[in-house]
C-alpha positions in Angstrom: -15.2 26.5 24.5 -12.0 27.3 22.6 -10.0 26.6 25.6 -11.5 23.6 26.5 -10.9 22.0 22.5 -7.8 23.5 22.9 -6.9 21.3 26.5 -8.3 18.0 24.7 -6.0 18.5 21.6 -3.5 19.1 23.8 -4.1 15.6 25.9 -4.7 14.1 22.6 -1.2 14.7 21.6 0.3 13.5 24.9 -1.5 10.6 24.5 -0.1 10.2 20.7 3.6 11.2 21.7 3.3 8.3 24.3 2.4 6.1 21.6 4.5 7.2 19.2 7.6 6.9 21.6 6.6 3.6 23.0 6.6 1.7 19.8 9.8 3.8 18.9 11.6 2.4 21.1 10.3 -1.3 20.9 11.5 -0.4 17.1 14.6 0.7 18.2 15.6 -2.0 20.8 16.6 -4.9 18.5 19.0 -2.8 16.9 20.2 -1.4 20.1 20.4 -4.9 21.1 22.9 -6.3 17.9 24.9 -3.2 18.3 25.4 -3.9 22.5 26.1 -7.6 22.1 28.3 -7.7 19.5 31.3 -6.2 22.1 30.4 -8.1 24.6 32.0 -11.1 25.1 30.1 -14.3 24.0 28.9 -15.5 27.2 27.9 -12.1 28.4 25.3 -12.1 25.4 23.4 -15.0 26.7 23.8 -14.2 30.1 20.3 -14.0 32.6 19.7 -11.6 33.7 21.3 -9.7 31.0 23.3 -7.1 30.6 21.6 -4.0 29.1 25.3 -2.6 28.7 28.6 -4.3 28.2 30.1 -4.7 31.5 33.4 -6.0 29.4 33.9 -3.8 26.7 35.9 -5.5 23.3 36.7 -5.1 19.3 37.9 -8.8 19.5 34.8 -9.9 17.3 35.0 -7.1 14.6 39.3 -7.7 14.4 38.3 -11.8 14.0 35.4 -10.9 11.4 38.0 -9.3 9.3 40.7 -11.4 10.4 39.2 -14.9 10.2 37.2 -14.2 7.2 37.3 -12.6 3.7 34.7 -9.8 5.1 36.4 -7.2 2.8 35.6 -9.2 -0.5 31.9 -9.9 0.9 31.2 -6.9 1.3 32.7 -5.3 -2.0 31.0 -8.2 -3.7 27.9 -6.9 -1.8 28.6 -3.0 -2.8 29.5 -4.2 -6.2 25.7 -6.1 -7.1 24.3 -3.4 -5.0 25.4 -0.4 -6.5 25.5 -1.7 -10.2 22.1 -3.2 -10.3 20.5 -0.3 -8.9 22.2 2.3 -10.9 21.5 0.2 -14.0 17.7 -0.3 -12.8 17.6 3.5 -12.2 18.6 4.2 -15.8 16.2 1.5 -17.4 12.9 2.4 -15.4 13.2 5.8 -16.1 13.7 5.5 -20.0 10.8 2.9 -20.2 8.5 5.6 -17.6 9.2 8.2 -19.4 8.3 6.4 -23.0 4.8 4.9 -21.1 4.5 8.5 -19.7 5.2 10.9 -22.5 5.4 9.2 -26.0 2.0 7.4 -27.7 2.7 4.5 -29.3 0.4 1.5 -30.2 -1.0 -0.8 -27.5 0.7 1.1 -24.7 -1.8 0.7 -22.0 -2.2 -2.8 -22.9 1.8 -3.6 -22.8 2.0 -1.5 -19.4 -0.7 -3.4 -17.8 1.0 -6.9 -19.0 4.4 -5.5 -18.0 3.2 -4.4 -14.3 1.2 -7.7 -13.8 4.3 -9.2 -13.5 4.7 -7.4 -10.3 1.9 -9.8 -8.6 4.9 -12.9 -9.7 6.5 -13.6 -6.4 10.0 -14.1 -7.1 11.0 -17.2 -5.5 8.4 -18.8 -8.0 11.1 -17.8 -11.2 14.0 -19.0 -9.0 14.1 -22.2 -10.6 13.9 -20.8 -14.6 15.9 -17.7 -14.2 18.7 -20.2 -12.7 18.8 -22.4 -15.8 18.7 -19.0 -17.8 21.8 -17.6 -15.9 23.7 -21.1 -15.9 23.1 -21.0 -19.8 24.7 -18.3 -19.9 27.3 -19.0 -18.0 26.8 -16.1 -15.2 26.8 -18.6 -12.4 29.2 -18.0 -9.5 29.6 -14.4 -11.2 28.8 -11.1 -9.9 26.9 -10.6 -13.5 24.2 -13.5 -12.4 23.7 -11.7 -9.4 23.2 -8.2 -11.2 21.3 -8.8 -14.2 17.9 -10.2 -13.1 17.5 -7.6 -10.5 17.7 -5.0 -12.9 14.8 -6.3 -15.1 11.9 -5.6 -12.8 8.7 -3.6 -13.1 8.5 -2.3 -9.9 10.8 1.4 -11.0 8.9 1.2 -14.0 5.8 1.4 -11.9 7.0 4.1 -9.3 8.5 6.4 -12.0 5.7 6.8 -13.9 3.8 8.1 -11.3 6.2 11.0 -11.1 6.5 11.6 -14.9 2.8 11.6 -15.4 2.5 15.3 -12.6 4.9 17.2 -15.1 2.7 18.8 -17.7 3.0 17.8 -21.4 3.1 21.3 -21.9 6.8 21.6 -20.8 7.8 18.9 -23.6 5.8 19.8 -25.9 7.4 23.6 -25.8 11.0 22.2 -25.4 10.4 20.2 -29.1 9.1 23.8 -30.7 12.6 24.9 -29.5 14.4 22.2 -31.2 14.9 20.3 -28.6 15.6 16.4 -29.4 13.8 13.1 -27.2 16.7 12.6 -25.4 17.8 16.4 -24.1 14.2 16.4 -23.3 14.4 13.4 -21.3 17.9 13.9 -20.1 18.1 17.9 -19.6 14.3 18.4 -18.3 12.6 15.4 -17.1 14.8 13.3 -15.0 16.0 16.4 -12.9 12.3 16.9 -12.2 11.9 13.0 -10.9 15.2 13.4 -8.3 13.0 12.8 -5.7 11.4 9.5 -7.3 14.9 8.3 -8.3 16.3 8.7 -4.9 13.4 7.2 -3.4 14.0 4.1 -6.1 17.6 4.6 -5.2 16.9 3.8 -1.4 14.8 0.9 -2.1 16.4 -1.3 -5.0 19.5 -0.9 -3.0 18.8 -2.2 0.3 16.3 -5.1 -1.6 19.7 -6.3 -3.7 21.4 -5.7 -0.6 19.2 -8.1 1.2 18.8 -10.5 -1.9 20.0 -13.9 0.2 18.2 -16.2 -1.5 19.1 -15.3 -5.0 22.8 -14.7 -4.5 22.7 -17.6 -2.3 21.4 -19.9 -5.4 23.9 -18.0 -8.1 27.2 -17.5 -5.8 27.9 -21.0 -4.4 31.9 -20.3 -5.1 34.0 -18.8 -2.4 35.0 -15.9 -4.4 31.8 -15.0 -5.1 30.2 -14.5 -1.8 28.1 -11.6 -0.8 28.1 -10.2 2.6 24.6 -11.1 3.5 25.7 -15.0 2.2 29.0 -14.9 4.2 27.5 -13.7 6.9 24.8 -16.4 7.2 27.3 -19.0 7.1 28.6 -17.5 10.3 25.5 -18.1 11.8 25.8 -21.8 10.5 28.5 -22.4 12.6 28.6 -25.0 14.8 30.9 -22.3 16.9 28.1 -20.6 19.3 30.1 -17.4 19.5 26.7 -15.8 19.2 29.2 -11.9 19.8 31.0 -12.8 16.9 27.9 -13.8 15.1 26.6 -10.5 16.3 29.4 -8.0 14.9 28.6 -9.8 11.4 25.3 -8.7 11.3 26.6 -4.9 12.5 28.9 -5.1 9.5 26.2 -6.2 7.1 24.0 -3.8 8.4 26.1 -0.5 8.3 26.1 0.2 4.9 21.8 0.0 4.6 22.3 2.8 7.5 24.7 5.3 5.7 22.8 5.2 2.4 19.6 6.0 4.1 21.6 9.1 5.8 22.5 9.9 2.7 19.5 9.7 0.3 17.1 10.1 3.2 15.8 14.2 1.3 14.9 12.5 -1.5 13.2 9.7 0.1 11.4 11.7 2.3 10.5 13.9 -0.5 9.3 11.1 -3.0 7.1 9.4 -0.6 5.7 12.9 0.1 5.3 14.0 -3.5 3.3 10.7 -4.2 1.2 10.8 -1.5 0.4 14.1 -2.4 -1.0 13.8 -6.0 
């Protein structure tokens, strides 16, 4: 009997692995797909049949995305908004967790639950306000008007508390008999205990202000001001149909997202874990 449960797990698990490889790879192909075509030549990529490989092999559309355009200030615009907002966000939406978390205060559920309703505001429906609100301040055409409004949002508010709420009052409550001030408390023994949350948060602010179009679309209308994913789509506006060249822009664009995931992948892995757990 044993061996015979034993024989349908294993065929079960065949079964899965099949699956789970099969939709892998139609996952995986797209990518496989931008990457291929964007040294091939622009003919080759619209070429029937195609070509699963380059038969030509050529770094002429990376050298003319670099050459041709100001891909180097796109994309340290893009880094710049990027790395600012989210680093700023992280900061924020851990202070105002850890206050809806730890400290009691009056009407804190009720300011919390207003606070996260604002989550169920899509974002293209404040478009049109928060523009008049950054042009009165004069952040349009600025990095600043890019940076700013993605940093007030409720959703690392939201996450963070989650994580703050599994450490045990206990732990604060001894670290204030020892003298121990609000923000060594915070700063010293909570926020280490949250890593993976924050790199989770990390992963995800990034690569949604890295992806931002529409906004930084709306807010960077100068030249100078251009992110990557903007300068990018007006390559694909291009009454040019190198679609190769159009294709190494989107590898360009697309690199970074890849070597922060390598790089904050632990504590992604670990945050989504840790939350599903409790």
């Amino acid at each position: 009997m044993f061996k015979n449960n034993k024989m349908k797990r294993e065929k079960y698990d065949v079964i899965a692995n099949i699956i789970v490889i099969f939709f892998a790879i139609c996952s995986l192909f797209p990518l496989y797909w931008l990457v291929t075509s964007s040294f091939k030549n622009s003919v080759d990529v619209v070429k029937m049949p195609p070509d699963w490989f380059p038969q030509t092999f050529t770094l002429s559309n990376y050298v003319d995305v670099f050459n041709n355009q100001p891909a180097f200030k796109w994309a340290f615009n893009s880094i710049t908004v990027a790395l600012v907002a989210t680093i700023a966000l992280l900061i924020v939406s851990s202070m105002a967790a850890y206050a809806f978390s730890k400290l009691q205060f009056k009407g804190k559920n009720i300011i919390f639950i207003i606070f996260i309703s604002s989550l169920m505001i899509p974002k293209e429906v404040m478009i049109v306000p928060l523009f008049r609100i950054i042009q009165d301040l004069g952040m349009v055409n600025t990095l600043s008007g890019m940076i700013w409004p993605n940093v007030a949002t409720a959703f690392g508010v939201f996450l963070l508390k989650g994580f703050f709420d599994t450490i045990p009052d206990s732990l604060r409550e001894a670290a204030k008999m020892d003298g121990a001030s609000e923000f060594r408390i915070f700063f010293t023994i909570m926020l280490p205990l949250v890593k993976p949350g924050l790199g989770a948060l990390f992963i995800l602010n990034f690569v949604n202000v890295w992806n931002d179009y529409l906004w930084q679309l709306v807010v960077g209308q100068a030249e100078g001001s251009k992110t990557l994913m903007v300068g990018i789509a007006t390559l694909m506006q291009d009454l040019n149909p190198n679609f190769a060249y159009k294709m190494a822009g989107a590898v360009v664009g697309a690199i970074p997202m890849l070597i922060i995931f390598v790089l904050f992948q632990k504590y992604f892995t670990r945050g989504i874990t840790i939350g599903s757990d409790k």
